[in-house]
Rosetta silent file (secondary structure, phi, psi, omega in degrees, C-alpha in Angstrom):
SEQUENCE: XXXXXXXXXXXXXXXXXXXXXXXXXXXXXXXXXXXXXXXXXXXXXXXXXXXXXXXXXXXXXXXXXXXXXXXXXXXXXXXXXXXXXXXXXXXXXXXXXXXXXXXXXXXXXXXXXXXXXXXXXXXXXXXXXXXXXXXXXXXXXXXXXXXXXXXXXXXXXXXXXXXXXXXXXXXXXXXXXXXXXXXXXXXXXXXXXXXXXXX
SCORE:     score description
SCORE:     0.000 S_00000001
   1 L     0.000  -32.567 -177.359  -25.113   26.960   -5.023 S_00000001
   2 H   -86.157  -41.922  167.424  -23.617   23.782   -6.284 S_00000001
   3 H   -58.718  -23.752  149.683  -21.495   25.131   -8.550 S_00000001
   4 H   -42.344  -35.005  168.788  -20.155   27.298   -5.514 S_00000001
   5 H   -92.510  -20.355 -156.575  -19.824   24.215   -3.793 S_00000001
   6 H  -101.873  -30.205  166.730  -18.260   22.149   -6.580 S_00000001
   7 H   -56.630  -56.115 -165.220  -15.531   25.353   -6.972 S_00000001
   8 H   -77.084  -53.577  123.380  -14.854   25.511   -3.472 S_00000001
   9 H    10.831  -76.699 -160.672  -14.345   21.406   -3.085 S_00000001
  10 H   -66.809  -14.462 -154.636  -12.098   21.536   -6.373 S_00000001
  11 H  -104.990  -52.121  178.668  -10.037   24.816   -4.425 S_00000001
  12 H   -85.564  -16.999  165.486   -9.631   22.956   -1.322 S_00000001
  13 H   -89.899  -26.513 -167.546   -8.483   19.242   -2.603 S_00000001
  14 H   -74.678  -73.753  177.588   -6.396   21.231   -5.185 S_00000001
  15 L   -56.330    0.058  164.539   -4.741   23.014   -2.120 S_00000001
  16 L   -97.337  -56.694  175.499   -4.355   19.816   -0.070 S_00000001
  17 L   -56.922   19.368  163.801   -2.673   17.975   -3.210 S_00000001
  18 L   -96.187  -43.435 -148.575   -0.355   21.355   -3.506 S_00000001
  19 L  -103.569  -50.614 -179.123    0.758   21.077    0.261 S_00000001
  20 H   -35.737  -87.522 -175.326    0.765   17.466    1.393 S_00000001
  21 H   -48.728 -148.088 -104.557    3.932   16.455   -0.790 S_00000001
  22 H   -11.971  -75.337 -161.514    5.398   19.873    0.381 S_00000001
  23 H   -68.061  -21.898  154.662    4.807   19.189    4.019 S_00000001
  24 H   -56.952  -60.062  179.006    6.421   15.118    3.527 S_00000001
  25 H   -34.806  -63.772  175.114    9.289   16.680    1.811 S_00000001
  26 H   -27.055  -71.522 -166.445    9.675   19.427    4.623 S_00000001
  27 H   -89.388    6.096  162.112    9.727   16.408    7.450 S_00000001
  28 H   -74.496  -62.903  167.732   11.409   14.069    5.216 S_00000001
  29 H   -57.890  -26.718 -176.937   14.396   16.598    5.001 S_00000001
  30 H   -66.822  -54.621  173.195   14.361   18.145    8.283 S_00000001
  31 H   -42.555  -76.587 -161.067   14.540   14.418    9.704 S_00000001
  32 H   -36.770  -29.041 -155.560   17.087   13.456    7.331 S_00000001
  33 H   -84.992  -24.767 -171.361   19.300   16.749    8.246 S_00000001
  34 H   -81.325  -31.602  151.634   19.143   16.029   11.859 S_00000001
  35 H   -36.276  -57.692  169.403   20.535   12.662   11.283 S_00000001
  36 H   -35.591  -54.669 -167.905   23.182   14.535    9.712 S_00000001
  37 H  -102.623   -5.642  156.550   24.484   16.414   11.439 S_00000001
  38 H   -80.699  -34.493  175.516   24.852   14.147   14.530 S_00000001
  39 H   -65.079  -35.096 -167.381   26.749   11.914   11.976 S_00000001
  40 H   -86.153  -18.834  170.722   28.661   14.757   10.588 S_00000001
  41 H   -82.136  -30.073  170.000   29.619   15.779   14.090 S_00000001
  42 H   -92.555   -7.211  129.344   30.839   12.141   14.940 S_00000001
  43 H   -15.965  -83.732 -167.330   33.368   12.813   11.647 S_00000001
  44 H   -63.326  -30.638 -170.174   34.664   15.786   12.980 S_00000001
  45 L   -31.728  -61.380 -155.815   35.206   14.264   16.914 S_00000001
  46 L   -77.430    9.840 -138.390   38.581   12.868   15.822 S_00000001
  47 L  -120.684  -78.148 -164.930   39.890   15.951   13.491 S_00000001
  48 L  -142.581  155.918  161.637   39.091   19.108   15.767 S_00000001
  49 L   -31.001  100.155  168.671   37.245   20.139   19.066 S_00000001
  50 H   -56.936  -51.026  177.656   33.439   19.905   17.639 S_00000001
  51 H   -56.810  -54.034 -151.205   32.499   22.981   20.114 S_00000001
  52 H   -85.466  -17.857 -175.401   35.211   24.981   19.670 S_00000001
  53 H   -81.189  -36.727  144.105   34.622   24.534   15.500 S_00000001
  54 L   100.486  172.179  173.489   30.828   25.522   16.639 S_00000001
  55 H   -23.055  -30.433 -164.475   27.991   25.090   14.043 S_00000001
  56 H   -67.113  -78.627  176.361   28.998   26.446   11.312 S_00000001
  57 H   -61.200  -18.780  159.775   31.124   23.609   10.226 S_00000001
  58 H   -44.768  -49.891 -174.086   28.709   21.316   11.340 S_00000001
  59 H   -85.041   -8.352 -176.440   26.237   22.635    9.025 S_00000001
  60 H  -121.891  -50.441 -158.544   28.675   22.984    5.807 S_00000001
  61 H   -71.526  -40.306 -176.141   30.206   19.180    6.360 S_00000001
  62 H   -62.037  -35.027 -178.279   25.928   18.188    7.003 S_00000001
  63 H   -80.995  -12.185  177.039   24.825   19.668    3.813 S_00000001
  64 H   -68.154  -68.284  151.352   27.992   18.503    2.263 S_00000001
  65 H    -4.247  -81.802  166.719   26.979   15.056    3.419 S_00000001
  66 H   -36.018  -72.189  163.222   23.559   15.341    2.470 S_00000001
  67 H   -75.783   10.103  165.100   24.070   16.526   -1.066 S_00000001
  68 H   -84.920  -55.868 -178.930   26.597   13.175   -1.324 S_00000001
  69 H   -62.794  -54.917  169.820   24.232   10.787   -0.552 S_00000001
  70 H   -26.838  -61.528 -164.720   21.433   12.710   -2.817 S_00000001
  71 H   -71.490  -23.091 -169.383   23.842   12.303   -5.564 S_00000001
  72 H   -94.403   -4.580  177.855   24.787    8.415   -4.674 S_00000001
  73 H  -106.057  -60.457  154.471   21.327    7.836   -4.181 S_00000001
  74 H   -48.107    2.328  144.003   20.572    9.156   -8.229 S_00000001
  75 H   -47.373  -75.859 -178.785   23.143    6.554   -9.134 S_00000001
  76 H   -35.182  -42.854  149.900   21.622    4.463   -7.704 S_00000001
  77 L   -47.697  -48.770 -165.457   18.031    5.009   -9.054 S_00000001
  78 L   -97.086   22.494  178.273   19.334    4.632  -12.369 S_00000001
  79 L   -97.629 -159.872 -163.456   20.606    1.083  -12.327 S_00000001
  80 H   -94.132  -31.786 -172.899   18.131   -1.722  -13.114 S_00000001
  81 H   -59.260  -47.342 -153.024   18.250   -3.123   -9.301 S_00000001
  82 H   -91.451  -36.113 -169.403   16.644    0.302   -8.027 S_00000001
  83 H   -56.302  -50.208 -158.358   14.196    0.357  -11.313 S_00000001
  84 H   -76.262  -37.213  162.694   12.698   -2.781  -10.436 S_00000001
  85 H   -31.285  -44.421  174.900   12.600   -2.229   -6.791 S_00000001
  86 H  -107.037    0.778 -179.606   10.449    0.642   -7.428 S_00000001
  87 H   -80.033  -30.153  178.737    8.380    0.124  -10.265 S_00000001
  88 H   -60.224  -48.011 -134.405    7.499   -3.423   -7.498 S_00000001
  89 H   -92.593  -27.929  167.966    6.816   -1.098   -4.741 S_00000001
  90 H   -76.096  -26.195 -175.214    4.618    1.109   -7.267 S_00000001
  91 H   -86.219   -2.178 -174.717    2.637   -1.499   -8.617 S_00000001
  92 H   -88.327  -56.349 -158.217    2.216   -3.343   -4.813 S_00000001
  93 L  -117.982  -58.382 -141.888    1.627   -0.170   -2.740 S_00000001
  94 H   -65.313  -38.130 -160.992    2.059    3.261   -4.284 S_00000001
  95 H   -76.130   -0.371  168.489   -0.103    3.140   -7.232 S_00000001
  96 H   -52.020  -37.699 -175.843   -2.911    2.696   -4.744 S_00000001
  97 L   -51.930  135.158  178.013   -2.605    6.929   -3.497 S_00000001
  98 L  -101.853  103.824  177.243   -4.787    8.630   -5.590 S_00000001
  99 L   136.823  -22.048 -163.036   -2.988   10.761   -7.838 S_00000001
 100 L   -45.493 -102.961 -164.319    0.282    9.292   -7.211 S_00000001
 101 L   -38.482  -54.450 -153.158    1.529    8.302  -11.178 S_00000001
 102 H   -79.390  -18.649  152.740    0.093   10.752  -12.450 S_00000001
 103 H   -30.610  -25.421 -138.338    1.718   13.210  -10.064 S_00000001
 104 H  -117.698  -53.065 -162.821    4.892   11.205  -10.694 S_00000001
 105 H   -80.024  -48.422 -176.193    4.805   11.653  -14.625 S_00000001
 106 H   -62.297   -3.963  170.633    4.023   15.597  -14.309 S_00000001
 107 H   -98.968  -19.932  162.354    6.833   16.044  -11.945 S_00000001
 108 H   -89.950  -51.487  166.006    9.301   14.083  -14.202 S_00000001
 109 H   -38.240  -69.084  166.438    7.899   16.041  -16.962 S_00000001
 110 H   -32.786  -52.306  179.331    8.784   19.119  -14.874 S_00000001
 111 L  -109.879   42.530  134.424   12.217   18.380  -13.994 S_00000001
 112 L    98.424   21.633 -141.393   12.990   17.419  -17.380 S_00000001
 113 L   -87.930  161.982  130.091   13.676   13.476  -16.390 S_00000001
 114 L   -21.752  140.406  179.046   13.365   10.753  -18.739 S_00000001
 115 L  -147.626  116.933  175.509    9.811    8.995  -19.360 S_00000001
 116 L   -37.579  -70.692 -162.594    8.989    5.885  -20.484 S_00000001
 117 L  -135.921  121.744  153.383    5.509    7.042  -21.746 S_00000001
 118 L   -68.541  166.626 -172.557    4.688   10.761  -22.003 S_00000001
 119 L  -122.543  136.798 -142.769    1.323   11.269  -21.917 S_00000001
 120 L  -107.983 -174.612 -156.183   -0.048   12.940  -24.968 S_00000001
 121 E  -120.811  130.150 -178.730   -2.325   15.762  -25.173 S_00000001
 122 E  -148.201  175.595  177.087   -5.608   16.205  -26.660 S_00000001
 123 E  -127.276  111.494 -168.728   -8.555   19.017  -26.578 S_00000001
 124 E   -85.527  133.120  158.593  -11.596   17.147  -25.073 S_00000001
 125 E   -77.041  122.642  162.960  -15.537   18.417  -26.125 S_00000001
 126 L   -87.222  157.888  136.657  -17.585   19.685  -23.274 S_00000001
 127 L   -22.703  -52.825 -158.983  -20.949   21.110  -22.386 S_00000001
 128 L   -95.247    9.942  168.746  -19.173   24.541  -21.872 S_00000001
 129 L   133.909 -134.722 -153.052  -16.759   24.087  -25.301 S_00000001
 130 E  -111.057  131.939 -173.959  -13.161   22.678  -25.944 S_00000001
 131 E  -100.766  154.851  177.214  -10.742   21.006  -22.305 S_00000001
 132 E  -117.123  143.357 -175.434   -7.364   20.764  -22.719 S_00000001
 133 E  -161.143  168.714 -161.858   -6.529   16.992  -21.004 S_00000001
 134 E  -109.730  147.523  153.606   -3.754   14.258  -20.749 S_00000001
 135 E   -68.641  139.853  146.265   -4.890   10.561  -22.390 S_00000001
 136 E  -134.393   23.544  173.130   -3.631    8.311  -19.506 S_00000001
 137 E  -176.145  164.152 -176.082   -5.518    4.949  -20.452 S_00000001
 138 E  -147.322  126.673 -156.389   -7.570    3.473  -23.442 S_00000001
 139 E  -100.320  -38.683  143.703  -10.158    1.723  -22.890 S_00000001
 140 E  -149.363 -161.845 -179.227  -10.703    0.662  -26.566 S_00000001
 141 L   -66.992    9.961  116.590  -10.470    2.021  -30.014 S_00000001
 142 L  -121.409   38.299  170.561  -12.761    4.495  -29.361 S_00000001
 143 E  -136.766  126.148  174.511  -13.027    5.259  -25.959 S_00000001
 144 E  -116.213  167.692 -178.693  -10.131    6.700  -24.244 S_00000001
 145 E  -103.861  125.598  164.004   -9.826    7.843  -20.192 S_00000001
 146 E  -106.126  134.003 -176.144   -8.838   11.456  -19.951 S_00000001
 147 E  -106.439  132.556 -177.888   -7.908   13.462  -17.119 S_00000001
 148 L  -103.623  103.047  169.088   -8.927   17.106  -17.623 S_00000001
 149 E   -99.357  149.290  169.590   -7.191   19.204  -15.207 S_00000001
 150 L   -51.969  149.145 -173.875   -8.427   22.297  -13.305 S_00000001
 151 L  -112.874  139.663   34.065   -7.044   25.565  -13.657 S_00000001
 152 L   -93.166  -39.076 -178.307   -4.484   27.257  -11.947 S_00000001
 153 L   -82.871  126.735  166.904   -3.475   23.459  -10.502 S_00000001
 154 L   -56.311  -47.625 -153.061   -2.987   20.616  -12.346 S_00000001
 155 L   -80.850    7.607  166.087   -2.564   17.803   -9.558 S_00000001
 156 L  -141.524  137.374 -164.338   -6.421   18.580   -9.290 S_00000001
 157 E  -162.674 -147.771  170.476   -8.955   17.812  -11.767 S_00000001
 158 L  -114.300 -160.385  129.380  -11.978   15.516  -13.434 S_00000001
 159 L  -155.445  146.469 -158.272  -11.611   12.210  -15.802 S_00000001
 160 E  -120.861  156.794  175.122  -13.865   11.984  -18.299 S_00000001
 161 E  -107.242  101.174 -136.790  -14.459    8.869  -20.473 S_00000001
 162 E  -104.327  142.285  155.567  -13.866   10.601  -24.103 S_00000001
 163 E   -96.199  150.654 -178.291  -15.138    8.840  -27.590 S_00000001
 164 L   -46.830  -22.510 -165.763  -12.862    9.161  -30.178 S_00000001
 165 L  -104.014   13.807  140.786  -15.100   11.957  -32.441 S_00000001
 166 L   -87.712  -20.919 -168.663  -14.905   14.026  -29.050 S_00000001
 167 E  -112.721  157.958  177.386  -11.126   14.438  -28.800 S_00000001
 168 E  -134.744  104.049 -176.606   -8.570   16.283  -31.034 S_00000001
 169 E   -63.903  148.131 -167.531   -5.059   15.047  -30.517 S_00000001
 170 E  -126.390   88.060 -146.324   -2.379   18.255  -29.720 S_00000001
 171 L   -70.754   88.488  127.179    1.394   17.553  -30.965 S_00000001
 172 L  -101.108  156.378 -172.591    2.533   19.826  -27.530 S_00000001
 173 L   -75.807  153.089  172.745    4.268   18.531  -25.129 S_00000001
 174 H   -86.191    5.918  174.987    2.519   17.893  -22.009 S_00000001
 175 H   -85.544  -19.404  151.132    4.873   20.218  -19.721 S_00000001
 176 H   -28.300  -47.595 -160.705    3.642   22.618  -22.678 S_00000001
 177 H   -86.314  -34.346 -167.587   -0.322   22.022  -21.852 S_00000001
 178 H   -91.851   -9.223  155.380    0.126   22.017  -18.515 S_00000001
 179 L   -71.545   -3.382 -167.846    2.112   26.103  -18.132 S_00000001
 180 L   -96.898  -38.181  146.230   -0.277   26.577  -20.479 S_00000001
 181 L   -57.199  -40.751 -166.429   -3.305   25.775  -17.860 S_00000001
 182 L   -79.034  -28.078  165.754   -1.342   27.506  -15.102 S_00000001
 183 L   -79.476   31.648 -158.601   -1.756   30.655  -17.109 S_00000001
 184 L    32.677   50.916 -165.884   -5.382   30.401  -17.808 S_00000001
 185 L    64.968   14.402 -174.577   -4.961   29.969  -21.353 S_00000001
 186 L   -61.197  135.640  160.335   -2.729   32.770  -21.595 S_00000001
 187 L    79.246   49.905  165.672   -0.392   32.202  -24.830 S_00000001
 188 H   -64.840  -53.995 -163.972   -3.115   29.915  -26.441 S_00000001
 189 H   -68.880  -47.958  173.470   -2.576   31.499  -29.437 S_00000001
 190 H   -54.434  -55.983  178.799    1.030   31.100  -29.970 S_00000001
 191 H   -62.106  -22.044  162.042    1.262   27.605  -28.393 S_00000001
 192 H   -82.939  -15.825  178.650   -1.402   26.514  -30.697 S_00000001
 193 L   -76.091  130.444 -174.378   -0.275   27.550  -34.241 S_00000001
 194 L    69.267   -0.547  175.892   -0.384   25.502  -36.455 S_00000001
 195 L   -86.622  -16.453 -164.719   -0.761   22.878  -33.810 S_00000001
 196 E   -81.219   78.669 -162.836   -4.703   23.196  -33.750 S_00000001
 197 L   -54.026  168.423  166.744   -6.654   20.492  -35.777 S_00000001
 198 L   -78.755  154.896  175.578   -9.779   21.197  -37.042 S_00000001
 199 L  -123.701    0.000    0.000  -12.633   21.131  -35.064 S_00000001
């Protein structure tokens, strides 16, 4: 029964931390577009009849718009002024959300971004055998913090406090470990050769 319950728990927090950032995105853009296109409409007033041009162009100058700022707003992000701004705002507010960084680095992993510090990979010992899990902290030279995540989702998982003669470091990448989890271990064997310390 508890494992039934401890499945069904991990199924349903997995599936809120899938949807929440969906559903902010969703009314983050929706907002944003409606802004738009009142702005993009007070453009066109002096140009041409806004009715008579009818939606259409509304809707191609708002997404036009839209993807302009997007892009002047990833300038921006990459100067030092926007760095510091948000690394303050992570270590003041954000890093409080639970789940947030690491959420942050697997989604920057994902689209391929820059990283200060990747987070390296290792194969943890369990009760039930060998976890595949990200290091994200070290607590000393031989105790590190590991997050083991659940499979099919990442963004939901355990952390285990690992001694060094439990873990096996994994040179893969971690957007590697973690398609590699989404598959149930499917293409273990490939992704592991010659990668696989002893154990």
């Amino acid at each position: 029964m508890k494992k039934i319950l401890k499945i069904v728990q991990t199924t349903l927090l997995g599936g809120i931390f899938f949807l929440v950032p969906l559903v902010l995105i969703s009314i983050i853009v929706v907002k944003a577009y409606a802004v738009i296109q009142k702005l993009s409409a007070l453009l066109l007033k002096p140009f041409v009849n806004v009715q008579a041009a009818g939606e259409l162009l509304q809707n191609v100058v708002g997404v036009f718009l839209l993807l302009l700022i997007c892009l002047l707003a990833g300038l921006f992000a990459r100067t030092k002024a926007a760095r510091r701004m948000i690394a303050y705002l992570e270590k003041g507010v954000l890093q409080y959300i639970p789940g947030y960084m690491l959420i942050k680095n697997m989604a920057e992993s994902a689209a391929g971004l820059d990283q200060h510090e990747e987070l390296k990979v290792a194969l943890i010992r369990t009760d039930a055998g060998w976890q595949l899990g990200f290091i994200v902290d070290k607590v000393n030279d031989s105790l590190f913090v590991v997050y083991a995540p659940d499979a099919p989702n990442t963004t939901s998982g355990s952390v285990f406090y690992v001694e060094i003669e439990n873990m096996r470091y994994l040179d893969i990448t971690q957007k590697e470990a973690r398609q590699c989890i989404r598959k149930l271990g499917l293409g273990s064997g490939k992704l592991f050769r010659d990668k696989l310390p002893v154990l």
